[in-house]
C-alpha positions in Angstrom: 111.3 -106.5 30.4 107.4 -105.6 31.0 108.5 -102.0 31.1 111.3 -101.0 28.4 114.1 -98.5 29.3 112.7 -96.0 27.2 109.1 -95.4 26.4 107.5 -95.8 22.7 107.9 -93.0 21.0 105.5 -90.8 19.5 104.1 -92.5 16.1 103.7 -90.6 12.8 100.5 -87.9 12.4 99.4 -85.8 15.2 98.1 -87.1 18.7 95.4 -85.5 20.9 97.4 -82.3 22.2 96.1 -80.1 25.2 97.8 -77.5 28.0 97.7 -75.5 30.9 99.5 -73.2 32.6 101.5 -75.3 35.9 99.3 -73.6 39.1 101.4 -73.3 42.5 99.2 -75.6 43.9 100.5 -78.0 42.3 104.3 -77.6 42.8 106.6 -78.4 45.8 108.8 -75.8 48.0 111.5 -76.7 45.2 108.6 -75.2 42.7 109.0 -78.8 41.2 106.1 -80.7 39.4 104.7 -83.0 42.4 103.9 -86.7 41.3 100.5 -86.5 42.1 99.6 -83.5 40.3 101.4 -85.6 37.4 98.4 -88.2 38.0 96.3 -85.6 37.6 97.3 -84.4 34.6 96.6 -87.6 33.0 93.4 -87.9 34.5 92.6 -84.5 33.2 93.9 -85.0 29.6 92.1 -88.1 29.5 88.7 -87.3 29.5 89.7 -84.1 27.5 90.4 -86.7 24.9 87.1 -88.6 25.1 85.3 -85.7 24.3 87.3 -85.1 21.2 86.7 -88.7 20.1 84.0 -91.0 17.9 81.9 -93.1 21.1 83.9 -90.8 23.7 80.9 -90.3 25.6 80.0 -94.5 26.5 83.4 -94.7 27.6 83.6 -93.0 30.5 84.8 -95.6 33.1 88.6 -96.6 33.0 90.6 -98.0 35.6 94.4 -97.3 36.3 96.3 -100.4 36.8 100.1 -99.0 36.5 101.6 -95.9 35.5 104.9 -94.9 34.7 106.6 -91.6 35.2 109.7 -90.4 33.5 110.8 -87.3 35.2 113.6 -86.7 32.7 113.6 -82.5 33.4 111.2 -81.2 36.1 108.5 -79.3 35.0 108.1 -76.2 37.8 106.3 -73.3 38.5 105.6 -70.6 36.0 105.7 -72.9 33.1 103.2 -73.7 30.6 102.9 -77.4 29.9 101.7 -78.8 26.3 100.7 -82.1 26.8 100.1 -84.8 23.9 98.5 -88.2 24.0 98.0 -91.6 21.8 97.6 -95.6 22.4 100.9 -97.1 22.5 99.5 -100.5 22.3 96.4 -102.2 23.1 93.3 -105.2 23.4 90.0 -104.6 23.0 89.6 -104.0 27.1 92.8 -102.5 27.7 95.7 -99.8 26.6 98.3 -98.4 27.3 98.6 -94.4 26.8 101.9 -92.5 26.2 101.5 -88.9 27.3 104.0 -86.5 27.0 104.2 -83.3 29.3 106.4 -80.3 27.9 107.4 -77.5 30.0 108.1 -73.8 28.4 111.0 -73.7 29.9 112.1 -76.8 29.1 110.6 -79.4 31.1 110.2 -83.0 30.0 108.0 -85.7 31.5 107.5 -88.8 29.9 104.3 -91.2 30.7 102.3 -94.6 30.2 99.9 -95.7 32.0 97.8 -99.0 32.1 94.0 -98.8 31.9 91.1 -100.8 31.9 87.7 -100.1 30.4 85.3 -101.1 32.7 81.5 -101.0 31.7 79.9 -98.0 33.9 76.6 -100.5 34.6 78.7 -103.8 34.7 81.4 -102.9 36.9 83.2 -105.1 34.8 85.7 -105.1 31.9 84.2 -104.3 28.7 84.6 -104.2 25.4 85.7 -101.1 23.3 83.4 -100.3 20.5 85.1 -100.4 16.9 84.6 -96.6 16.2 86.4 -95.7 19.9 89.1 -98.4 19.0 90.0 -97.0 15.1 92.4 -93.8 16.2 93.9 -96.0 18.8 94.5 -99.4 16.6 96.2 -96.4 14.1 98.5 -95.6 16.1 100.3 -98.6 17.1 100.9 -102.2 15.8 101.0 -103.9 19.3 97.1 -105.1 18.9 97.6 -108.0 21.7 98.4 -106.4 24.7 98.5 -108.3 28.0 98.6 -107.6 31.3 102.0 -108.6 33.6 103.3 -107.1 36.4 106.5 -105.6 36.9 106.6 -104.6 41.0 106.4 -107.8 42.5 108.4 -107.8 45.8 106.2 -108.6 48.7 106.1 -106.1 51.5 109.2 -106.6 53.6 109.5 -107.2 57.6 107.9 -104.2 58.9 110.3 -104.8 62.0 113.6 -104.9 60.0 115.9 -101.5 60.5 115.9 -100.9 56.8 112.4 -100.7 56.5 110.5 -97.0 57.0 106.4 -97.0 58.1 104.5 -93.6 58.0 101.0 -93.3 58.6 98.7 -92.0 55.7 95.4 -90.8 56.9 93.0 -90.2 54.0 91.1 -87.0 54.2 87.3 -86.4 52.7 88.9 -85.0 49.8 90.4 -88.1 48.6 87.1 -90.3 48.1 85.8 -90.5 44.8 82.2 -90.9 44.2 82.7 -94.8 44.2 84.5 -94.5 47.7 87.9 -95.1 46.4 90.8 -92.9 46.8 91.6 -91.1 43.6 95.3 -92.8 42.4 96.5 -89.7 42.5 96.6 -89.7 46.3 98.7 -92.6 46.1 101.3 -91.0 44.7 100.6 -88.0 47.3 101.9 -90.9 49.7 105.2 -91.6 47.5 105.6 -88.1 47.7 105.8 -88.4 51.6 107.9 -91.2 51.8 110.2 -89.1 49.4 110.7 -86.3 51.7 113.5 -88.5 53.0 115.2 -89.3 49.7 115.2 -86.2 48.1 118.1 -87.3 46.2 116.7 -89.9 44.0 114.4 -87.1 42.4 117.1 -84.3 42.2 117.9 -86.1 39.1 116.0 -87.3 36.2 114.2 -90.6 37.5 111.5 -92.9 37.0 108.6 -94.1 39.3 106.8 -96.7 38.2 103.2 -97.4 40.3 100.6 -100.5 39.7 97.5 -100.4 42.0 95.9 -103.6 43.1 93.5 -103.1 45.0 91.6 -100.1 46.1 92.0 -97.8 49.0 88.6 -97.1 50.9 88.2 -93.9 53.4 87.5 -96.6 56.6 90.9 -97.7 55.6 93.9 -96.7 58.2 96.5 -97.3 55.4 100.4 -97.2 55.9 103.2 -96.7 53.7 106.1 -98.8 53.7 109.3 -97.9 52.2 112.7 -100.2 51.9 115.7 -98.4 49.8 118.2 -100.6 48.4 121.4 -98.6 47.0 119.5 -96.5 44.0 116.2 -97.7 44.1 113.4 -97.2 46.7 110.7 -99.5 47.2 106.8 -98.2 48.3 104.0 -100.5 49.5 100.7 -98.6 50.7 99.3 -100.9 52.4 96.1 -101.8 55.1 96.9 -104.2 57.7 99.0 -106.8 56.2 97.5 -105.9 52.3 99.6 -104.3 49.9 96.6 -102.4 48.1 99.5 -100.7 45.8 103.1 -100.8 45.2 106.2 -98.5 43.5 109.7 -98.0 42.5 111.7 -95.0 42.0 114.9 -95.3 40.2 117.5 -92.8 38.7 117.0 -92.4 34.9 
């Protein structure tokens, strides 16, 4: 499988470790954890950790290219979360990042995510120095990593009765200064399209997101959801382009 049932598990020594306390603004009317303020999270504990690391500061640019979310006990409102990250595997232009979210209470979500160093002058993937690499090439033995994807159903017959279309409009607030939409609002979109299958996160669950290609703010984009039995299927698209696609399934 590209993505195993269970994510690696924490190695031996102690990861990068941060927290915060879980602000309303981030929760649902359930007081649930909301998948995009998960995204954030990791964006957030992310550069947290290149500050706290040897050549931190010439690796600043990183793209997302999937992400996956364990939910396996919400996190909610009122709790504080301790979060924890390491390198599960990597290349020399590439990772992967386990990060754990603990709730106070309780709460449990488990994360990897996908990213690319891209060089902030190049626009291009780029080597990671030897120094930023060390901690990471510690922490793992899987020194080969390679990209494949895992969501690869094409977007389905938008006219077909099984098959849900909301509009998305992006909003000024989702542009980032390159013009993209921040992958957080993608799952901001999931979240929409989820408002009709509150069931599938009642439980624990996983989503699993892999962006292709970027969102722009001229972009009228559309999400497209098809649910098959237990799983839903999410393609945000523009025009006839899936620019990203997920999953949720039950855990």
């Amino acid at each position: 499988m590209v993505i195993p049932s269970a994510l690696p598990e924490r190695p031996s020594g102690t990861p990068f470790q941060t927290g915060w306390p879980v602000r309303l603004a981030d929760t649902d009317r359930q007081q649930r954890l909301r998948l995009d303020a998960v995204a954030r999270y990791l964006q957030d504990i992310g550069f947290e950790h290149l500050d706290a690391v040897e050549d931190g500061d010439t690796h600043r640019g990183w793209v997302v290219r999937r992400t996956v979310i364990d939910v396996l006990k919400p996190v909610v409102w009122g709790e504080r979360v301790t979060l924890h990250r390491w390198c599960s595997a990597l290349s020399n232009r590439w990772c992967n990042m386990r990060v754990q979210i603990f709730g106070s209470a309780g709460g449990l979500i488990e994360t990897e995510a996908f990213l690319i160093h891209f060089g902030i002058e190049s626009g291009v993937p780029t080597r990671m120095s030897d120094r930023f690499m060390a901690p990471m090439l510690a922490s793992t033995s899987e020194h080969r990593l390679r990209w494949q994807a895992a969501l690869t159903e094409p977007m389905p017959d938008l006219t077909a009765a099984d098959v849900e279309v909301l509009p998305f409009p992006l909003r000024v607030a989702d542009i980032d200064v390159l013009d993209h939409v921040n992958n957080a609002v993608y799952l901001g979109a999931l979240e929409e399209l989820l408002t009709r299958h509150s069931d599938l996160i009642s439980a624990a669950h996983r989503v699993v997101i892999e962006y292709a290609k970027p969102l722009e703010s001229r972009d009228e984009v559309r999400v497209i959801g098809r649910r098959v039995g237990d799983t839903l299927d999410a393609w945000l698209a523009v025009g006839d382009e899936a620019r990203a696609v997920a999953r949720v399934t039950p855990r």
